[in-house]
Every structure is written in C-alpha cells, then in structure tokens.
KOLVODREN-837128 format. One line per 4 residues: number of its first residue (from 1); their letters; for each residue x, y, z of N, C-alpha, C. Coordinates in Angstrom, 2 decimals, padded with zeros to 5 digits. Layout:
N
NUM> A> X,Y,Z,X,Y,Z,X,Y,Z ~ ...
***
This chain:
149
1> XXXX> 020.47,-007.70,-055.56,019.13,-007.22,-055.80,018.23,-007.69,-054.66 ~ 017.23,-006.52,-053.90,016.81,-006.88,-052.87,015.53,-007.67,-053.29 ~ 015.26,-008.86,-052.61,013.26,-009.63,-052.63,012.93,-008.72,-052.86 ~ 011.34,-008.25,-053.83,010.43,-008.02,-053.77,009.05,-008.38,-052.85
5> XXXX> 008.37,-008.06,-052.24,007.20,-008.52,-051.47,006.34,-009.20,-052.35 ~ 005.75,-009.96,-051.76,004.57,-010.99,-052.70,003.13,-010.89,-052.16 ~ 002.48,-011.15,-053.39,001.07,-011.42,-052.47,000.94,-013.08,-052.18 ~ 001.50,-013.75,-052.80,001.45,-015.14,-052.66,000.52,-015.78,-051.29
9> XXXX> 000.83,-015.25,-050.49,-000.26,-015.45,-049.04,-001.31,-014.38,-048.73 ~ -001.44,-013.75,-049.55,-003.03,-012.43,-049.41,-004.05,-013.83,-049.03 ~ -004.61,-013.50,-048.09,-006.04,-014.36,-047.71,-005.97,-015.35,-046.81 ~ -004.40,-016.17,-046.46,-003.94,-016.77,-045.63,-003.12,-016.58,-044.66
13> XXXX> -004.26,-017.14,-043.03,-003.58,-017.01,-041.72,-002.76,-017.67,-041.17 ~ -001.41,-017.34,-040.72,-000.87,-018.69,-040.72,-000.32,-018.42,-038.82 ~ -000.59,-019.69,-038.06,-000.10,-019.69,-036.75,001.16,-020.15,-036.67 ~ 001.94,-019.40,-035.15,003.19,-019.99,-035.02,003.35,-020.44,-034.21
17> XXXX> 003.93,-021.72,-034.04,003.86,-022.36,-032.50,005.33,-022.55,-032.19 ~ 006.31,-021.96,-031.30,007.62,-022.10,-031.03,008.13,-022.51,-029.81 ~ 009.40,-023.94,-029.90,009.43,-024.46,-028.66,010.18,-023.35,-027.81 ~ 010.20,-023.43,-026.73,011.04,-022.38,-026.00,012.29,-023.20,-025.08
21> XXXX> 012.49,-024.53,-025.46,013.84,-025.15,-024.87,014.66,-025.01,-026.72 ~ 015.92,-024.61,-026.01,017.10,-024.15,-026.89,016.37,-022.47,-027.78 ~ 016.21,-022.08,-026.72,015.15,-020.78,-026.91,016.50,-019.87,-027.96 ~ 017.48,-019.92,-027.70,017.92,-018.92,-028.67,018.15,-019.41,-030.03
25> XXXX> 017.87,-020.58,-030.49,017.35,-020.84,-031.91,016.26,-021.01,-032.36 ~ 015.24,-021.27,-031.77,013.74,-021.29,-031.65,013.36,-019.49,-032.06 ~ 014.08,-018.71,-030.86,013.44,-017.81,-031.07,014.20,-016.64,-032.24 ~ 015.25,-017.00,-032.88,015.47,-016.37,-034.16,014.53,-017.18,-035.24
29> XXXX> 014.35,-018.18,-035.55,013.69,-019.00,-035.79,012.12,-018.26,-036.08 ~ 011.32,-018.13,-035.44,010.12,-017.10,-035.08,010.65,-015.75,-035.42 ~ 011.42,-014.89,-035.38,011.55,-014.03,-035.97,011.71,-013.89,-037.84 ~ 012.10,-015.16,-037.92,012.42,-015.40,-039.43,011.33,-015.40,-040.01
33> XXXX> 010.13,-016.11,-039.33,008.65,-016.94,-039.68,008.25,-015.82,-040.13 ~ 007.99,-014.42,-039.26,006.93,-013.95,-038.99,007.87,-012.52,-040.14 ~ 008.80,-012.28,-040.57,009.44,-012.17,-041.49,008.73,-012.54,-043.14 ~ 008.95,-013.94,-042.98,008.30,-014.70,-044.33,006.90,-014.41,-044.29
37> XXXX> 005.83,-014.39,-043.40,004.83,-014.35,-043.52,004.45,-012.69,-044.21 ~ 005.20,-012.12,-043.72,005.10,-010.81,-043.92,005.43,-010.40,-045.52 ~ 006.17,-011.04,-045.71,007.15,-011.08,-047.17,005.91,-011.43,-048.39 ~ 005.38,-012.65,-047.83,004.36,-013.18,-048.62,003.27,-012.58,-048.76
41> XXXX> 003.08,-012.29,-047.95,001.71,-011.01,-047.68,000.63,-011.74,-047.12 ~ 000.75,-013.21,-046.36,-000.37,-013.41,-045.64,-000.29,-012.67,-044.18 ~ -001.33,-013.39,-043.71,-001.40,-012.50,-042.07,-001.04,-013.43,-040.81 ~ -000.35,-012.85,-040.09,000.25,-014.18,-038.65,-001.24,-013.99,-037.75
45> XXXX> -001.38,-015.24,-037.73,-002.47,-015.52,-036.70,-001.41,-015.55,-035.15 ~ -002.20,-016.24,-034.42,-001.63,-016.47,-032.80,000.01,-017.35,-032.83 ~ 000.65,-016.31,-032.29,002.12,-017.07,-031.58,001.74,-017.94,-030.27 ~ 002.13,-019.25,-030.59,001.84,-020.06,-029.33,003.60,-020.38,-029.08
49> XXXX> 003.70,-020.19,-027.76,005.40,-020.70,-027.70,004.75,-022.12,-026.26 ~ 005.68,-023.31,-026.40,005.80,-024.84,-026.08,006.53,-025.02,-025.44 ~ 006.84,-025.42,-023.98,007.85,-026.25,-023.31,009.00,-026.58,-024.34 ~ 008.21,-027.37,-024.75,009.45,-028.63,-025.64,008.96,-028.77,-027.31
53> XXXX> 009.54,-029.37,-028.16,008.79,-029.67,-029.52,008.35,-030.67,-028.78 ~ 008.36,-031.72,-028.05,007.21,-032.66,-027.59,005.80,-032.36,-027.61 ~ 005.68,-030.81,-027.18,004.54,-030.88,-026.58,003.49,-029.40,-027.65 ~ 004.31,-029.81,-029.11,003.70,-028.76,-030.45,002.64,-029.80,-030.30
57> XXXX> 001.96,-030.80,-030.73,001.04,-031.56,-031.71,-000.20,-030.97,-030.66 ~ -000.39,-030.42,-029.27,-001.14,-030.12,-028.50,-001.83,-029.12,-028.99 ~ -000.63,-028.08,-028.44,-000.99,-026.43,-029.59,-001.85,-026.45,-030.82 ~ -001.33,-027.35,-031.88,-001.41,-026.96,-033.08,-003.17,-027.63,-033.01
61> XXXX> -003.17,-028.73,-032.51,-004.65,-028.91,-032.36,-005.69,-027.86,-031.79 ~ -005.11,-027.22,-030.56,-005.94,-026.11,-030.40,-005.91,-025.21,-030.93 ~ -004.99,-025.14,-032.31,-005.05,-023.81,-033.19,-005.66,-024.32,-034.45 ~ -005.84,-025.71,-034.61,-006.60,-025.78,-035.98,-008.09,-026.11,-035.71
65> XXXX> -008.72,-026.32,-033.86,-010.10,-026.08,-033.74,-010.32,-024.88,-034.05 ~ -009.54,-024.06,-034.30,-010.21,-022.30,-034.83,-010.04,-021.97,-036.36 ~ -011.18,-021.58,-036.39,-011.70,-021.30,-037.41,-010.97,-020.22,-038.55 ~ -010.24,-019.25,-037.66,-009.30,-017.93,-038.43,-008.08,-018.84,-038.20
69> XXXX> -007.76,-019.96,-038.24,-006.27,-020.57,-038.51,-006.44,-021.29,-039.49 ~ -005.25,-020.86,-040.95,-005.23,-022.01,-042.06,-004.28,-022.56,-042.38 ~ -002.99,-022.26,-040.82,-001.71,-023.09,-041.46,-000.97,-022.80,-039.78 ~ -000.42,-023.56,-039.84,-000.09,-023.31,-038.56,002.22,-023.94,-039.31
73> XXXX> 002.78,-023.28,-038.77,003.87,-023.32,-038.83,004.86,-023.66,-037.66 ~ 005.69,-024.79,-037.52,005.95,-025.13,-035.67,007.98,-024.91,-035.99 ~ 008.13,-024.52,-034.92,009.87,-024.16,-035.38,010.30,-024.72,-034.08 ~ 011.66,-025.02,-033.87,012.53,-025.33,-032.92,013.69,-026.33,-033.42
77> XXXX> 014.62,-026.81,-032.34,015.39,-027.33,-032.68,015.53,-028.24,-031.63 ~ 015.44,-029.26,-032.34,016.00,-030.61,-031.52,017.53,-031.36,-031.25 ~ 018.55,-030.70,-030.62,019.71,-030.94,-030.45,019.99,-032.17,-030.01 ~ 020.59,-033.06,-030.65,021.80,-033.93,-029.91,021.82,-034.27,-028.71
81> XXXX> 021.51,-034.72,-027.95,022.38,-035.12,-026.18,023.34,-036.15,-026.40 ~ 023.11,-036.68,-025.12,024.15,-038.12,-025.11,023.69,-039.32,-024.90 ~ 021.93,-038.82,-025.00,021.07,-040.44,-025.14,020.86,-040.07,-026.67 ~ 019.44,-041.30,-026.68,018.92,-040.97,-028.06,017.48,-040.60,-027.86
85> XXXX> 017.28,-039.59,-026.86,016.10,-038.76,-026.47,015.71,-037.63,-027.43 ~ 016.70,-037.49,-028.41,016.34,-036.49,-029.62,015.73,-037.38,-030.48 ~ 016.16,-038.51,-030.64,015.12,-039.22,-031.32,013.73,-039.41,-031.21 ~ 013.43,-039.55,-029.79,011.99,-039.83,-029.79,011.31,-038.97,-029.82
89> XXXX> 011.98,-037.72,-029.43,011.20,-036.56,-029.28,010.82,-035.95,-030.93 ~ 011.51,-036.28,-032.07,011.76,-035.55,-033.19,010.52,-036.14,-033.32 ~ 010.74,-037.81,-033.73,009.77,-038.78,-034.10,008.80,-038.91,-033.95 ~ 008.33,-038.82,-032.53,006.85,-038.56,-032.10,006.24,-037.46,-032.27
93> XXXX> 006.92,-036.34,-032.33,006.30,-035.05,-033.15,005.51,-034.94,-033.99 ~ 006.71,-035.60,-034.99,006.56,-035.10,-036.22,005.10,-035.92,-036.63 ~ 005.32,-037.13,-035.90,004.50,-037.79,-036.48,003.00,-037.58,-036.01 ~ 002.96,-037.19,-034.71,001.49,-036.31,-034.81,001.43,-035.03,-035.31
97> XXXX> 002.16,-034.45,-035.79,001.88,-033.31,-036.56,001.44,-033.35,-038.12 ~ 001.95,-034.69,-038.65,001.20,-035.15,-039.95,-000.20,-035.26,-039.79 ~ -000.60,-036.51,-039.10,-001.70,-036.85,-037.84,-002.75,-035.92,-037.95 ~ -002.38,-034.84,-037.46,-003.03,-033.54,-037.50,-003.35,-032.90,-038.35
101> XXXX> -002.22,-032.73,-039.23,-002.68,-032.26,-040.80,-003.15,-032.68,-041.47 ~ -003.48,-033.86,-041.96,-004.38,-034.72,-042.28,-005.76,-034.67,-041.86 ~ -005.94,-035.43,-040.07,-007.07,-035.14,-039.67,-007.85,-033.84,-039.78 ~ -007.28,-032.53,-039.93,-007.93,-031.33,-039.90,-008.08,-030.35,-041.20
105> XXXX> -006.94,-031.15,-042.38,-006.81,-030.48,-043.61,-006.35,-029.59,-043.70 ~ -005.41,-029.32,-042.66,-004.69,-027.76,-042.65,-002.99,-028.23,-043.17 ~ -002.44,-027.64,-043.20,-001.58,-027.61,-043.53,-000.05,-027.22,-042.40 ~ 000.60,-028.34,-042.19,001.51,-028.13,-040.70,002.93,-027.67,-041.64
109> XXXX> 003.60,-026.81,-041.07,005.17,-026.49,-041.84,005.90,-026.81,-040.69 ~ 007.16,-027.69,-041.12,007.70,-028.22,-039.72,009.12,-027.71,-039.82 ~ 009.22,-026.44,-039.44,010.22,-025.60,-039.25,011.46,-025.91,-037.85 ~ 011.00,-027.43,-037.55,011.70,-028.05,-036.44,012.97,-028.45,-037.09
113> XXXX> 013.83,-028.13,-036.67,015.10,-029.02,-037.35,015.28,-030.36,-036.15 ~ 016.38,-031.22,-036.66,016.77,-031.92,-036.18,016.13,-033.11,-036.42 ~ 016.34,-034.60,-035.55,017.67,-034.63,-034.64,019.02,-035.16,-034.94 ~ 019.28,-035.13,-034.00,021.25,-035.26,-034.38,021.93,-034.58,-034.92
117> XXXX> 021.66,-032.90,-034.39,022.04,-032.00,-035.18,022.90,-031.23,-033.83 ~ 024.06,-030.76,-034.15,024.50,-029.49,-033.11,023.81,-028.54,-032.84 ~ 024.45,-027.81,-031.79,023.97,-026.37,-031.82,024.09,-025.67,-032.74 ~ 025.40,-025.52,-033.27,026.17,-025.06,-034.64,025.19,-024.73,-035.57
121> XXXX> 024.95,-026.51,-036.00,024.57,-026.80,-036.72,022.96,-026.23,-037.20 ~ 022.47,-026.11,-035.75,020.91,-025.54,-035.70,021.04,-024.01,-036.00 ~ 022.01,-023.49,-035.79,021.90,-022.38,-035.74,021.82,-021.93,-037.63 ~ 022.35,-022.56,-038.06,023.06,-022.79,-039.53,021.80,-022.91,-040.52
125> XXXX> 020.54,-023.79,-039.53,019.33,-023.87,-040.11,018.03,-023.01,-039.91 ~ 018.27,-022.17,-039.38,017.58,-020.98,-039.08,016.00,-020.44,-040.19 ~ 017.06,-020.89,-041.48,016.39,-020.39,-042.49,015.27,-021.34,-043.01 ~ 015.34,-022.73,-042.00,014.18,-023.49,-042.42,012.92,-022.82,-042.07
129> XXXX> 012.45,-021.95,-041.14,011.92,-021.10,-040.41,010.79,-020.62,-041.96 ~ 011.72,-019.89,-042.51,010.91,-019.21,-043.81,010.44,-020.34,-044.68 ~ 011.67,-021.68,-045.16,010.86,-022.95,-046.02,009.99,-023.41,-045.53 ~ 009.64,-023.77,-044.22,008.64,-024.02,-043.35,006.74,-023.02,-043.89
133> XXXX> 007.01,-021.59,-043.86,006.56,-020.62,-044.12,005.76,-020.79,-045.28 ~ 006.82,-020.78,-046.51,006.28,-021.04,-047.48,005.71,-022.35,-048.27 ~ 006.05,-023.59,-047.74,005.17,-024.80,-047.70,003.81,-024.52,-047.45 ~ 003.42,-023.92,-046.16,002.51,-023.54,-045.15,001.46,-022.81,-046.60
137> XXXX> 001.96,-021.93,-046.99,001.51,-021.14,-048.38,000.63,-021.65,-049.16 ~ 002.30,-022.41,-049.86,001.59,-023.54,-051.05,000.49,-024.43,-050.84 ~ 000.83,-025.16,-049.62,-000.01,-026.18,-049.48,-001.67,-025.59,-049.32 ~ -001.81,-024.66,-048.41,-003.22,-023.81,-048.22,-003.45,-023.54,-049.66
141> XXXX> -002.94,-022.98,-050.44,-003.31,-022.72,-051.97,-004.02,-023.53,-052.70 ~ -002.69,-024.79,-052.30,-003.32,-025.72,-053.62,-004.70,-026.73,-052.86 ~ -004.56,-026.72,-051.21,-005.62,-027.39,-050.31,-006.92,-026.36,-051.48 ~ -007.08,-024.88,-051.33,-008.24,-024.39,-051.63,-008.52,-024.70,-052.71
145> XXXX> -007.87,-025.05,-054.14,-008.02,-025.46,-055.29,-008.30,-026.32,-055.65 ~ -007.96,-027.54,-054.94,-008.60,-029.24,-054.58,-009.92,-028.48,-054.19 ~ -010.58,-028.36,-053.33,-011.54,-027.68,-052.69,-012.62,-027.25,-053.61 ~ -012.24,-025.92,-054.30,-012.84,-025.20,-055.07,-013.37,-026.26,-056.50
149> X> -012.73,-026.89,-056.61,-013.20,-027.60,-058.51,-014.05,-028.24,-058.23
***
C-alpha cells in the first residue's frame, strides 16, 4: 500500500544544507529530504550545499538569521579514515548545531550519519535523510505550541 501525502508540515519552511565531500551519499541524501518535505506538505526553503559537515554550523546560522527559515535540515556522511578525524569532525558539528538550535529556537535535523561508519554502510543510511525531515516537523510544531499557550 502506497504513503499517502500529509499535511503535517502545511506552514513550515524547512532549509537544506548538504555536505558535498562523499557527494554521492550526501547527494541521494538531499534528494530523499526534499522528497519528505514534499510528502509532508511543508515547503523547502534554500538548498545550501558545504565543503565538509565541518563547515554546516556556518550555513545553518546564516539560514536561521532569516526570517522565512523554520527548520533547517543538514545531511551528509561522515566516513571512517584511518585517523580519528571522523571523530572530530562528527563531534564538533554536531555540537554546534545543538548550539544553534537552542540559541535561535529553530529546530536542526541532523541527517548526518556517522562516524565510524563505511561507505556501505552510509549508503544503507540514506533514509536518515527523511527521519531527519520529519524531526525538523515535529519539533517546529510542538516549538509553535510551547509558543502559542
């Protein structure tokens, strides 16, 4: 039985910010997003694509100084090497991307996989892309309902 479409996101813009190193999972990845967004029935604000996931927490700040952004959604994949440079890179992300969501009240979906993950393996997670998506959703929902009372 095929999904039905939702309105679940009617009224919410959501941005995509995608790294473009390990670009061919990143960028199925973004195709998935903008998929879910569609599914839900909110509206895709601005595609920002990133060097690296290092360098999302930049983007997403200049997408939550705007005013028509209420969720910003960040995808990529952080593979494995043979240091532990996937570590820092995951870590420091992520952790200004909370940072951010917090400081600005928006809502970040961290559609990044990894680290210490294969290629394989990233490829396998593709579909975080859409859970990412719909966090992004919820959270704007229930942000406006805190809000509203």
């Amino acid at each position: 039985m095929a999904k039905q479409p939702q309105d679940e996101g009617k009224g919410i813009r959501i941005a995509l910010v995608a790294s473009e190193f390990n670009y061919d999972v990143s960028m199925m990845m973004l195709e998935r997003a903008r998929e879910e967004i569609s599914f839900l029935g909110a509206q895709l604000g601005p595609v920002i694509k990133t060097p690296g996931v290092y360098d999302m927490p930049l983007a997403v700040k200049a997408l939550f100084d705007r005013p028509d952004v209420d969720g910003v959604v960040t995808l990529g994949a952080v593979i494995e090497g043979e240091t532990g440079h996937d570590q820092v890179v995951m870590n420091q992300a992520a952790r200004k991307l909370t940072d951010l969501s917090v400081e600005y009240g928006k809502a970040v979906g961290l559609g990044v996989t990894g680290p210490g993950e294969t290629r394989l393996q990233a490829q396998d997670r593709i579909e975080n892309a859409a859970n990412a998506v719909r966090a992004v959703v919820k959270m704007t929902r229930r942000l406006r309902e805190i809000r509203s009372a």
